[in-house]
N, C-alpha and C positions, 0 to 999 in steps of 0.2 A: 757441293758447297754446303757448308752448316748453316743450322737455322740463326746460330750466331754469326757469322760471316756475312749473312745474307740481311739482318738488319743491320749491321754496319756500313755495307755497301749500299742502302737504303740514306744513310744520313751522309756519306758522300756523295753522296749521284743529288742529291736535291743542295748541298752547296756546289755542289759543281751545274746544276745546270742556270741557280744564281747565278752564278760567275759568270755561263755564257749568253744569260738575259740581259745582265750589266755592262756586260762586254762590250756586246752588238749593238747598247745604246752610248754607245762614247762615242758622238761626232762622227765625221766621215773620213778621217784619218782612220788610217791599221796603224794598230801597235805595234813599233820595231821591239824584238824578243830580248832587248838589253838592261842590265839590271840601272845603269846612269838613267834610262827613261824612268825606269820603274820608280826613283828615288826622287825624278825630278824637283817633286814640292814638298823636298826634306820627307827624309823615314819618319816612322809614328811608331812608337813602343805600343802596342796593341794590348799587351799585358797590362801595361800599366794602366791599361781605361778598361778591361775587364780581367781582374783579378782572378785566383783563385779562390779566395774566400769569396767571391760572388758566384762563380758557377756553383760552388759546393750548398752555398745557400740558395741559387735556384734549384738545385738538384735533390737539396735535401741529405744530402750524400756526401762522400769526400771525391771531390775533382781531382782526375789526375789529366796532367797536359800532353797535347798531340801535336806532332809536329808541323810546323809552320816555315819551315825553308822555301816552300812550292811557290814564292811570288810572281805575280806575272805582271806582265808591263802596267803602269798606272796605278799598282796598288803602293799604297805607304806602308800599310804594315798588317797583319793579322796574328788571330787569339784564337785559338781553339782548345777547348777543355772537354771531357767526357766521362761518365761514369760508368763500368758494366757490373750491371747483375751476376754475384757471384754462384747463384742459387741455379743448379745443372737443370733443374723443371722451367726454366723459363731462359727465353731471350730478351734481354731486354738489356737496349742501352739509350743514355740519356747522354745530348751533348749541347754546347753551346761554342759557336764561332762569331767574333767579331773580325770584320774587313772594312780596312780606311782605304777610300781612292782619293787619287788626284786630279779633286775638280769636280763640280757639281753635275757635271754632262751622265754621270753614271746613276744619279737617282732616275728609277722607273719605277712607281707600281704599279705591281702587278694586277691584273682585272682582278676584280672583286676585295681589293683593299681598303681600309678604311683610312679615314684622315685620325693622324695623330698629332697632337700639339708638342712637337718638339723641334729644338734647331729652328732652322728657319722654315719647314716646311718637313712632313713626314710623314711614313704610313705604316698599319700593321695590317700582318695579313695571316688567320689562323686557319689552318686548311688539312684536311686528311685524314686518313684511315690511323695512320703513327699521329703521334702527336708532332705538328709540325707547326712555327711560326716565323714569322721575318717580320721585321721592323726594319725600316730605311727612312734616314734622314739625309737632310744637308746642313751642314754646319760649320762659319769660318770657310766657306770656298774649296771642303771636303763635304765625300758622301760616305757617310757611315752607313754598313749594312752588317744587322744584328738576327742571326739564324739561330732557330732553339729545334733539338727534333729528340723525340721520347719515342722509339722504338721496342714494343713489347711483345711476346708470344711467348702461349704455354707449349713447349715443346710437346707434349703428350696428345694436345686437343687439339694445338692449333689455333687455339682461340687467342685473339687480340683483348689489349683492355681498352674498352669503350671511355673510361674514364677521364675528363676533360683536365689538363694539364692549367696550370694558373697563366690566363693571359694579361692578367693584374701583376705578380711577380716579374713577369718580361718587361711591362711596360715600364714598372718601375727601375728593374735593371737599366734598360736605356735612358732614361731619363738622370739615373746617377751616374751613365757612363758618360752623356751628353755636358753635363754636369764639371765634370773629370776635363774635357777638351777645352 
């Protein structure tokens, strides 16, 4: 596997294993694998509450979009956007996913998160060796969960950049996407 391949599967595996934190706190009901559940509390244009001119201004960079078919039961809608480094000395990719559920039962934060003032209740939580953040809300009787992850390596050294990613720019991102619902 390439060193680019392998931070990519870095910024899947950490929204996927969101997905199976969120998951496992949805009530004591299992999801039936049907897209009518999935829809239940009306679909959510996920685009439309995080654009591409927002990822590209978090990113600094120009956003291009990833796809989003993958829904699973309870979700209304998601956005995923990402940037990669086109420079062959380094690996590095920048992305950002927005996921709406249906129903408040899916906000959890995670140990060591902080309180944030948005919706009706929320948190941020900046963590890792990649640059890694989530922000989750609840808002309107949805849980918004906003993922950012900045994957880098110098392909030659190996080395990562220690370089703290803006968790001011995130917050503000949710807050104008919060804004948007």
């Amino acid at each position: 596997m390439s060193t680019r391949s392998a931070a990519s599967a870095g910024l899947t595996a950490t929204a996927f294993l969101l997905l199976l934190g969120l998951a496992a706190c949805g009530g004591g009901e299992t999801p039936h694998a049907d897209a009518s559940a999935a829809n239940a509390g009306g679909a959510v244009d996920a685009c439309a509450l995080l654009t591409q001119a927002d990822a590209s201004g978090l990113f600094g960079e120009p956003a291009t979009s990833e796809s989003t078919s993958d829904l699973v039961p309870n979700q209304l809608g998601k956005c995923s956007w990402q940037w990669k480094n086109p420079d062959p000395k380094v690996s590095e990719i920048k992305g950002v996913q927005l996921i709406v559920w249906n129903g408040p039962q899916y906000y959890s934060p995670p140990d060591g998160a902080d309180s944030l003032q948005i919706g009706d209740h929320g948190y941020i939580l900046a963590h890792g060796q990649f640059k890694s953040m989530n922000i989750g809300w609840v808002q309107n009787g949805k849980t918004y969960s906003l993922v950012y992850e900045h994957d880098y390596i110098e392909i030659s050294t190996g080395a990562t950049n220690h370089a703290p990613d803006s968790v001011d720019k995130l917050e503000s991102l949710a807050k104008t996407i919060s804004g948007r619902v």
